[in-house]
N, C-alpha and C positions, 0 to 999 in steps of 0.2 A: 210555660208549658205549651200553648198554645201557640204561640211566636215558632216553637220548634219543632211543630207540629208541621206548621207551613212549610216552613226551610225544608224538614224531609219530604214533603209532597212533591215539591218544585224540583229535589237532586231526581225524585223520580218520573217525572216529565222529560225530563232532559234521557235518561235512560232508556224509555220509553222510546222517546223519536230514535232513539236510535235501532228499535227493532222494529220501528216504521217503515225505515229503509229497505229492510229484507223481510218485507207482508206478504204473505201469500196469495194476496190479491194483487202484484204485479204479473197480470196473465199475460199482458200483450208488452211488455217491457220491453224496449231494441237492447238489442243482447249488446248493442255497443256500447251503452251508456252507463257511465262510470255508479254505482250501486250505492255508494255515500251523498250521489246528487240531490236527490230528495228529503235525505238528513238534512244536508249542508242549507237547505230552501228554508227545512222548518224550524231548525236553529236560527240562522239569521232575521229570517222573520220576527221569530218569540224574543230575541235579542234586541230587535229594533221596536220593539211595542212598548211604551213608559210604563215602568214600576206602577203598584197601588199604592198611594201614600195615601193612611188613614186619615179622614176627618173629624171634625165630631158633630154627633146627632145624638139626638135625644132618644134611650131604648123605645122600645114599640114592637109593633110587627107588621110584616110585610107580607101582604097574601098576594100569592103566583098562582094564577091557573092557567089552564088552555091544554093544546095538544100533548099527549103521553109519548112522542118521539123526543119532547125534551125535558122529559121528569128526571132521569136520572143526571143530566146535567145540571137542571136548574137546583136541586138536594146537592150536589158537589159545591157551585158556586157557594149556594147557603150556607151548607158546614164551614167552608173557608174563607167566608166572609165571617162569622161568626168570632173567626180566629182574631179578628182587629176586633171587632163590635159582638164581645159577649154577652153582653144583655140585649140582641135585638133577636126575635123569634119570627119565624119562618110558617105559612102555612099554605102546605098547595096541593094544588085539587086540579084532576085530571077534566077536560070540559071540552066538549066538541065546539065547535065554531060558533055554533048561534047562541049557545048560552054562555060564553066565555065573551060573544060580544054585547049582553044583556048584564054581563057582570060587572066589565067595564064603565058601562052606564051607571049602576047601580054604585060602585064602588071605585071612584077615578083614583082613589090611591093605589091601587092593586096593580100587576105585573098582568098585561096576558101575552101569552106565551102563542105563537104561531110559528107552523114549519114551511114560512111557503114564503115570498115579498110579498109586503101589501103597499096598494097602490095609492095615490094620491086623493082618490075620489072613494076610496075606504076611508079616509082619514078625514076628507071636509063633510061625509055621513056620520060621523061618530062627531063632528063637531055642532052641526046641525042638530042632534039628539041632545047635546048639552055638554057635551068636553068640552073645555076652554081650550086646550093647544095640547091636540092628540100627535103623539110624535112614534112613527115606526122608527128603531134601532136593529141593523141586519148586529146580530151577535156571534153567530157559527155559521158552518157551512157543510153541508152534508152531501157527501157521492153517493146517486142511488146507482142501482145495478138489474139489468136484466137475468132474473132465473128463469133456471127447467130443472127437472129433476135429474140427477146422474146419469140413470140409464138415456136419454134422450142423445143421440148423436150429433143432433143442432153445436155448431161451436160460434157461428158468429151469426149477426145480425146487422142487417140497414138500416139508416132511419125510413125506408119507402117498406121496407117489409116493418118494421115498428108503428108505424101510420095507417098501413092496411090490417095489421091486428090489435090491436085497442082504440080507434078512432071507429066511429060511425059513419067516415064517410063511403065503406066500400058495405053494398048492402048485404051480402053472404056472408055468413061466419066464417072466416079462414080455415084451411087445412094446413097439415105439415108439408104437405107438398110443398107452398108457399116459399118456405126457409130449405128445399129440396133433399127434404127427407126420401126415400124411397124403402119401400118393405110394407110390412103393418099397418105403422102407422101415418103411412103417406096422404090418406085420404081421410083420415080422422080430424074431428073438429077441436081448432086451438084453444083449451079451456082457460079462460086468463081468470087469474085469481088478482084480487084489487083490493083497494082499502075501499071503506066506504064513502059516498059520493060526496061527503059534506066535511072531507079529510083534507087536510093539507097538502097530504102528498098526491091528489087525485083533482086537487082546484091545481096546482103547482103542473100536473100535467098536463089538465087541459087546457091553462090559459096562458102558459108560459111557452110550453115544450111544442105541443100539437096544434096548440089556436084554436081549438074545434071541438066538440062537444064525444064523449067517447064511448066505447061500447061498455055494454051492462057487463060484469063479467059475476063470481060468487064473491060476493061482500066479507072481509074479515076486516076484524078491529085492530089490528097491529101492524108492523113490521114484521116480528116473530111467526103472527099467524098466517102471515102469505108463505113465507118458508115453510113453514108446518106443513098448509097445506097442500105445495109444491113437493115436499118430497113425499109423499102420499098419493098421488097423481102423477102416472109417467106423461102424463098428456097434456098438463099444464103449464103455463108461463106467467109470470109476474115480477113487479117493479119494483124494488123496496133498498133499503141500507146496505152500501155496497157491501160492508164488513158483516152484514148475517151470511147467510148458508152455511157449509159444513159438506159433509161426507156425502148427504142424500140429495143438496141442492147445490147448481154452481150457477156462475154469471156465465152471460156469452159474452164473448167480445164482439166492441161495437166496429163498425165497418162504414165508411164514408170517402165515396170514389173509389172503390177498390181499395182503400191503405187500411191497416187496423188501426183504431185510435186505442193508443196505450191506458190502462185502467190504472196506473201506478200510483203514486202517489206525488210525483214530481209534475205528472199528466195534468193532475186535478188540484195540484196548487199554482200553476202556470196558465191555468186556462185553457187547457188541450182537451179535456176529458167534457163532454157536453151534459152530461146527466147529474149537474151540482145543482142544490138547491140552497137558499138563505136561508137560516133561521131566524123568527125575528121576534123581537119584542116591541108591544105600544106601551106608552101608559101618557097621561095627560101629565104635561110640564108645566100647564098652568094652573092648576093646583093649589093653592095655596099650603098646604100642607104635603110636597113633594120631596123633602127634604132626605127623610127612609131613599125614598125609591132610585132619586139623583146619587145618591152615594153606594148605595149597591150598583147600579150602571156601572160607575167610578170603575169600580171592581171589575164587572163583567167585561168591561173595554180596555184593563189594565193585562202588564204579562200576565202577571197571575191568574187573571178570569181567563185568558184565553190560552193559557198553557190548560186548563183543567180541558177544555174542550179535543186538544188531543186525547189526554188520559180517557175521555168518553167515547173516543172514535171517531171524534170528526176533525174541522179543520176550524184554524184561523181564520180571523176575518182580516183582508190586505188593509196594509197599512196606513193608504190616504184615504179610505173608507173610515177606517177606525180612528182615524185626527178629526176626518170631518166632523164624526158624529159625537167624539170628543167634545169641540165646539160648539155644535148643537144642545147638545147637555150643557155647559156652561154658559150658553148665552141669556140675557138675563130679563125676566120675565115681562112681557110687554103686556 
Protein backbone atom coordinates (compact mmCIF):
# COMPACT_ATOMS: atom_id res chain seq x y z
CA UNK A 1 0.00 0.00 0.00
CA UNK A 2 2.65 2.12 0.78
CA UNK A 3 4.94 1.30 -2.18
CA UNK A 4 1.70 2.79 -4.23
CA UNK A 5 1.42 5.47 -2.32
CA UNK A 6 4.93 6.61 -3.53
CA UNK A 7 4.30 5.78 -7.22
CA UNK A 8 1.09 8.11 -7.12
CA UNK A 9 3.12 10.94 -5.36
CA UNK A 10 5.86 10.75 -8.01
CA UNK A 11 3.04 10.44 -11.45
CA UNK A 12 2.15 13.79 -9.33
CA UNK A 13 5.45 15.57 -9.34
CA UNK A 14 5.83 15.13 -12.79
CA UNK A 15 2.23 16.75 -13.37
CA UNK A 16 3.07 19.28 -11.27
CA UNK A 17 6.24 20.57 -13.26
CA UNK A 18 4.28 20.78 -15.68
CA UNK A 19 2.12 23.60 -14.43
CA UNK A 20 5.58 24.98 -13.32
CA UNK A 21 6.07 25.92 -16.75
CA UNK A 22 2.93 28.16 -17.01
CA UNK A 23 3.50 29.91 -12.97
CA UNK A 24 2.21 32.96 -12.56
CA UNK A 25 5.38 34.11 -11.22
CA UNK A 26 6.93 34.18 -14.74
CA UNK A 27 6.64 38.16 -14.59
CA UNK A 28 9.66 39.22 -16.60
CA UNK A 29 9.64 36.06 -19.00
CA UNK A 30 10.97 37.03 -22.86
CA UNK A 31 7.97 36.58 -24.63
CA UNK A 32 10.28 34.61 -27.19
CA UNK A 33 10.99 31.75 -25.21
CA UNK A 34 9.59 28.53 -25.89
CA UNK A 35 6.94 28.10 -22.45
CA UNK A 36 7.68 24.05 -22.05
CA UNK A 37 11.64 25.29 -21.66
CA UNK A 38 11.62 25.26 -18.04
CA UNK A 39 9.40 21.98 -17.81
CA UNK A 40 11.67 20.36 -20.24
CA UNK A 41 15.08 21.78 -17.33
CA UNK A 42 13.08 20.19 -14.54
CA UNK A 43 12.10 16.97 -15.99
CA UNK A 44 15.62 16.27 -17.22
CA UNK A 45 17.03 17.39 -14.18
CA UNK A 46 14.61 15.05 -11.79
CA UNK A 47 15.38 12.31 -14.59
CA UNK A 48 18.93 12.58 -14.20
CA UNK A 49 19.12 12.40 -10.21
CA UNK A 50 19.45 8.27 -9.12
CA UNK A 51 16.50 6.53 -7.78
CA UNK A 52 16.16 5.92 -3.78
CA UNK A 53 17.03 2.37 -3.42
CA UNK A 54 16.00 1.36 0.07
CA UNK A 55 18.56 0.17 2.76
CA UNK A 56 18.29 -1.52 5.85
CA UNK A 57 18.47 0.13 9.28
CA UNK A 58 17.40 -0.49 12.40
CA UNK A 59 13.72 1.31 13.34
CA UNK A 60 14.21 4.30 15.68
CA UNK A 61 13.66 7.91 15.34
CA UNK A 62 15.05 10.74 13.82
CA UNK A 63 14.74 14.23 15.29
CA UNK A 64 14.91 17.33 12.56
CA UNK A 65 14.81 20.78 13.87
CA UNK A 66 15.89 24.17 12.88
CA UNK A 67 14.26 26.88 10.58
CA UNK A 68 10.18 26.62 9.95
CA UNK A 69 10.96 27.66 6.03
CA UNK A 70 11.70 23.97 5.75
CA UNK A 71 8.95 22.25 7.96
CA UNK A 72 6.79 21.54 5.60
CA UNK A 73 9.25 19.95 3.44
CA UNK A 74 11.33 18.24 5.88
CA UNK A 75 7.18 16.17 7.22
CA UNK A 76 7.09 15.48 3.18
CA UNK A 77 10.43 13.89 3.01
CA UNK A 78 9.37 11.95 6.36
CA UNK A 79 6.01 10.76 5.38
CA UNK A 80 7.87 9.30 2.16
CA UNK A 81 10.55 8.04 3.49
CA UNK A 82 8.35 6.31 5.87
CA UNK A 83 6.97 4.60 2.81
CA UNK A 84 10.46 2.26 2.44
CA UNK A 85 11.23 2.33 6.38
CA UNK A 86 7.69 1.99 8.19
CA UNK A 87 8.90 1.48 11.45
CA UNK A 88 11.17 4.54 11.66
CA UNK A 89 9.37 7.81 13.46
CA UNK A 90 10.07 11.32 12.70
CA UNK A 91 10.11 14.14 15.32
CA UNK A 92 10.65 17.95 14.52
CA UNK A 93 10.62 21.01 16.24
CA UNK A 94 10.69 24.41 14.67
CA UNK A 95 14.21 26.13 16.42
CA UNK A 96 15.70 29.47 15.62
CA UNK A 97 19.59 29.34 15.01
CA UNK A 98 21.17 29.41 18.25
CA UNK A 99 19.19 26.86 19.84
CA UNK A 100 19.04 24.49 16.83
CA UNK A 101 22.85 24.94 17.15
CA UNK A 102 22.88 23.98 21.11
CA UNK A 103 20.80 21.08 19.85
CA UNK A 104 23.11 19.73 17.60
CA UNK A 105 25.58 19.80 20.27
CA UNK A 106 23.44 18.26 22.58
CA UNK A 107 21.98 15.58 20.21
CA UNK A 108 24.78 14.78 17.13
CA UNK A 109 22.25 12.24 15.89
CA UNK A 110 19.56 14.76 14.97
CA UNK A 111 18.96 16.60 11.51
CA UNK A 112 19.29 20.47 11.73
CA UNK A 113 17.74 22.09 9.29
CA UNK A 114 19.12 25.71 7.99
CA UNK A 115 17.69 28.08 5.03
CA UNK A 116 20.88 29.82 4.36
CA UNK A 117 24.78 27.95 3.19
CA UNK A 118 26.89 27.38 6.13
CA UNK A 119 30.26 28.13 5.93
CA UNK A 120 33.37 26.10 6.69
CA UNK A 121 34.33 27.98 9.72
CA UNK A 122 30.59 27.08 11.16
CA UNK A 123 31.42 23.68 10.75
CA UNK A 124 35.24 23.57 12.28
CA UNK A 125 33.07 25.55 15.42
CA UNK A 126 30.64 22.89 15.98
CA UNK A 127 33.63 20.54 15.71
CA UNK A 128 35.76 22.41 18.27
CA UNK A 129 32.43 22.15 20.58
CA UNK A 130 32.52 18.35 20.17
CA UNK A 131 31.13 16.96 16.73
CA UNK A 132 33.35 14.50 15.43
CA UNK A 133 32.80 15.30 11.51
CA UNK A 134 30.00 18.02 11.20
CA UNK A 135 29.07 17.91 7.57
CA UNK A 136 26.70 20.73 5.72
CA UNK A 137 24.35 19.08 2.72
CA UNK A 138 22.88 22.01 0.38
CA UNK A 139 19.26 19.78 -0.15
CA UNK A 140 16.83 22.51 -2.01
CA UNK A 141 16.97 25.62 -3.24
CA UNK A 142 14.57 28.47 -2.68
CA UNK A 143 13.78 32.06 -5.09
CA UNK A 144 13.17 34.69 -2.77
CA UNK A 145 11.36 37.70 -4.21
CA UNK A 146 10.90 41.38 -3.73
CA UNK A 147 7.35 42.63 -2.48
CA UNK A 148 5.07 45.97 -2.13
CA UNK A 149 1.76 45.90 -1.74
CA UNK A 150 -0.67 46.00 -4.97
CA UNK A 151 -1.62 49.49 -4.92
CA UNK A 152 2.08 50.59 -4.94
CA UNK A 153 3.05 51.60 -8.62
CA UNK A 154 6.86 50.55 -8.12
CA UNK A 155 7.24 47.69 -10.84
CA UNK A 156 11.03 47.10 -10.96
CA UNK A 157 14.02 47.30 -8.77
CA UNK A 158 18.11 47.51 -8.87
CA UNK A 159 20.38 45.92 -6.89
CA UNK A 160 21.88 49.95 -5.95
CA UNK A 161 18.30 50.81 -5.09
CA UNK A 162 18.03 47.31 -3.07
CA UNK A 163 21.40 48.16 -1.25
CA UNK A 164 20.38 51.63 -0.41
CA UNK A 165 17.02 50.21 1.18
CA UNK A 166 17.71 47.48 3.46
CA UNK A 167 21.53 47.95 3.83
CA UNK A 168 22.92 50.44 6.63
CA UNK A 169 25.09 51.75 4.54
CA UNK A 170 23.12 54.87 3.40
CA UNK A 171 22.36 56.81 6.74
CA UNK A 172 18.62 58.36 5.96
CA UNK A 173 15.77 56.15 5.70
CA UNK A 174 14.79 55.83 2.09
CA UNK A 175 11.88 57.34 0.30
CA UNK A 176 9.77 56.15 -2.60
CA UNK A 177 11.09 58.81 -4.45
CA UNK A 178 14.24 56.49 -4.55
CA UNK A 179 12.42 53.78 -6.82
CA UNK A 180 10.78 57.22 -8.68
CA UNK A 181 7.62 57.12 -7.29
CA UNK A 182 5.87 60.55 -7.77
CA UNK A 183 2.39 61.78 -6.03
CA UNK A 184 1.67 60.81 -2.24
CA UNK A 185 3.81 58.79 -1.64
CA UNK A 186 7.07 60.12 -3.23
CA UNK A 187 8.57 61.47 -0.13
CA UNK A 188 7.24 58.86 2.43
CA UNK A 189 9.61 56.71 4.31
CA UNK A 190 10.29 52.96 2.76
CA UNK A 191 8.83 50.71 5.52
CA UNK A 192 10.83 47.25 5.06
CA UNK A 193 9.34 44.58 6.78
CA UNK A 194 12.13 41.52 7.47
CA UNK A 195 12.30 38.36 9.26
CA UNK A 196 14.04 38.49 12.30
CA UNK A 197 17.66 39.10 12.63
CA UNK A 198 18.83 35.70 13.81
CA UNK A 199 16.87 34.15 10.55
CA UNK A 200 18.13 32.52 7.90
CA UNK A 201 16.76 34.43 5.45
CA UNK A 202 18.18 37.80 6.86
CA UNK A 203 22.08 35.98 7.82
CA UNK A 204 21.59 34.70 3.82
CA UNK A 205 21.02 38.52 3.15
CA UNK A 206 23.35 40.00 4.88
CA UNK A 207 26.36 37.82 4.38
CA UNK A 208 25.77 36.42 1.02
CA UNK A 209 23.59 39.07 -1.07
CA UNK A 210 24.72 42.60 0.50
CA UNK A 211 28.18 41.73 2.50
CA UNK A 212 27.06 44.24 4.95
CA UNK A 213 25.39 44.59 7.98
CA UNK A 214 21.43 45.80 7.21
CA UNK A 215 18.82 48.21 8.25
CA UNK A 216 16.47 47.41 11.31
CA UNK A 217 13.23 47.18 9.57
CA UNK A 218 9.56 45.58 11.67
CA UNK A 219 10.69 42.07 12.82
CA UNK A 220 8.02 39.05 11.77
CA UNK A 221 8.45 35.47 12.18
CA UNK A 222 7.73 34.08 8.82
CA UNK A 223 7.69 34.11 5.18
CA UNK A 224 3.73 34.48 5.40
CA UNK A 225 3.98 37.21 7.92
CA UNK A 226 6.10 39.65 5.64
CA UNK A 227 3.38 39.19 3.07
CA UNK A 228 0.74 39.54 5.66
CA UNK A 229 2.14 42.43 6.68
CA UNK A 230 2.97 43.94 3.28
CA UNK A 231 -0.43 43.79 2.07
CA UNK A 232 -1.67 45.80 5.14
CA UNK A 233 0.99 48.52 4.48
CA UNK A 234 0.73 50.42 1.03
CA UNK A 235 4.15 51.60 2.06
CA UNK A 236 6.00 48.66 2.68
CA UNK A 237 8.65 46.41 1.04
CA UNK A 238 9.98 42.99 1.78
CA UNK A 239 11.98 39.89 0.84
CA UNK A 240 10.67 36.47 1.41
CA UNK A 241 9.61 33.13 -0.96
CA UNK A 242 9.15 33.96 -4.36
CA UNK A 243 5.85 31.75 -4.56
CA UNK A 244 3.93 33.81 -1.60
CA UNK A 245 2.05 36.87 -2.42
CA UNK A 246 -1.28 36.92 -3.91
CA UNK A 247 -3.93 39.60 -4.83
CA UNK A 248 -2.80 42.27 -2.17
CA UNK A 249 1.08 41.59 -2.40
CA UNK A 250 3.25 41.16 -5.74
CA UNK A 251 7.20 40.83 -6.47
CA UNK A 252 8.95 43.61 -8.55
CA UNK A 253 11.09 42.71 -11.06
CA UNK A 254 14.56 42.75 -10.63
CA UNK A 255 16.68 45.07 -12.91
CA UNK A 256 20.65 44.90 -13.62
CA UNK A 257 22.08 47.28 -16.37
CA UNK A 258 19.04 48.26 -17.55
CA UNK A 259 17.81 44.47 -18.84
CA UNK A 260 15.14 42.79 -16.66
CA UNK A 261 16.21 39.63 -15.06
CA UNK A 262 13.57 37.07 -15.81
CA UNK A 263 11.86 35.68 -12.34
CA UNK A 264 10.69 32.35 -14.17
CA UNK A 265 11.53 29.41 -13.51
CA UNK A 266 13.89 28.36 -16.36
CA UNK A 267 15.75 31.89 -14.95
CA UNK A 268 16.37 30.38 -11.57
CA UNK A 269 17.17 26.80 -12.42
CA UNK A 270 19.93 28.04 -15.03
CA UNK A 271 21.37 30.54 -12.68
CA UNK A 272 20.02 33.81 -14.19
CA UNK A 273 17.72 34.77 -11.50
CA UNK A 274 20.11 36.35 -8.41
CA UNK A 275 17.81 36.12 -5.35
CA UNK A 276 18.28 31.74 -4.81
CA UNK A 277 19.14 30.58 -1.63
CA UNK A 278 20.49 26.90 -0.45
CA UNK A 279 18.72 25.00 1.91
CA UNK A 280 20.86 23.04 3.88
CA UNK A 281 21.23 20.40 6.29
CA UNK A 282 24.23 19.48 8.99
CA UNK A 283 24.36 16.65 10.99
CA UNK A 284 27.74 14.90 12.31
CA UNK A 285 28.84 11.75 10.14
CA UNK A 286 31.03 10.85 12.63
CA UNK A 287 28.77 9.49 14.82
CA UNK A 288 28.88 6.43 15.55
CA UNK A 289 25.36 5.74 15.57
CA UNK A 290 24.58 7.73 12.17
CA UNK A 291 23.29 5.07 10.32
CA UNK A 292 18.90 6.70 10.81
CA UNK A 293 20.38 9.86 9.50
CA UNK A 294 22.83 8.46 6.36
CA UNK A 295 19.83 6.81 5.02
CA UNK A 296 17.28 9.29 5.13
CA UNK A 297 20.07 11.89 3.32
CA UNK A 298 19.98 8.57 0.80
CA UNK A 299 16.52 9.72 0.38
CA UNK A 300 16.76 13.48 0.49
CA UNK A 301 19.49 13.38 -2.36
CA UNK A 302 17.54 10.64 -4.29
CA UNK A 303 14.68 11.60 -7.27
CA UNK A 304 12.36 11.15 -4.94
CA UNK A 305 13.63 13.38 -2.15
CA UNK A 306 14.16 15.89 -4.59
CA UNK A 307 11.14 15.55 -6.74
CA UNK A 308 9.13 16.26 -3.34
CA UNK A 309 10.91 19.67 -3.14
CA UNK A 310 9.05 20.74 -6.31
CA UNK A 311 5.79 19.59 -4.86
CA UNK A 312 6.84 22.16 -1.77
CA UNK A 313 7.68 25.06 -4.20
CA UNK A 314 11.12 25.00 -4.41
CA UNK A 315 13.81 23.74 -6.53
CA UNK A 316 16.37 20.88 -7.03
CA UNK A 317 19.49 20.88 -6.03
CA UNK A 318 22.13 20.50 -9.66
CA UNK A 319 23.31 17.64 -10.23
CA UNK A 320 27.22 17.58 -9.62
CA UNK A 321 26.34 19.17 -6.40
CA UNK A 322 24.08 16.28 -5.53
CA UNK A 323 26.93 13.38 -6.75
CA UNK A 324 29.32 15.26 -4.79
CA UNK A 325 27.51 15.12 -1.67
CA UNK A 326 26.27 11.67 -2.66
CA UNK A 327 29.90 10.90 -2.05
CA UNK A 328 30.32 12.72 0.94
CA UNK A 329 27.60 10.74 2.52
CA UNK A 330 29.23 7.44 1.49
CA UNK A 331 32.59 8.09 2.18
CA UNK A 332 33.63 6.04 5.01
CA UNK A 333 34.29 7.07 8.58
CA UNK A 334 37.76 8.35 9.28
Amino acid sequence: MMRHAILYRFVLVLTLIYALGHSAYALAADPGREPASSVEQLRALLRSIDPYYAGSIEPGTIHVFGTDAMDGLAHAWGENFRGFHPDMRFEFTSLNEDKSAAQILSEPTGIWMLSRPVSPEELDALKTKGLTRPVAFEVARQALGVFVHASNPVQTISGEQLRHIFTAEAQQVPTWRLLGVEGDIADKPINIIARQGNSGTQRFLRDIIFKTQLREGSPVESNAKVVDAIKGDPLAIGICDLRCGGNEARPLQLQAGGNLIPSDDLAILTGQYPLVRPLSIVVDLGNPDRARIVEFLRYILSQSGQAENVLAGYFPVDLPRLRAEIAELNAPLK
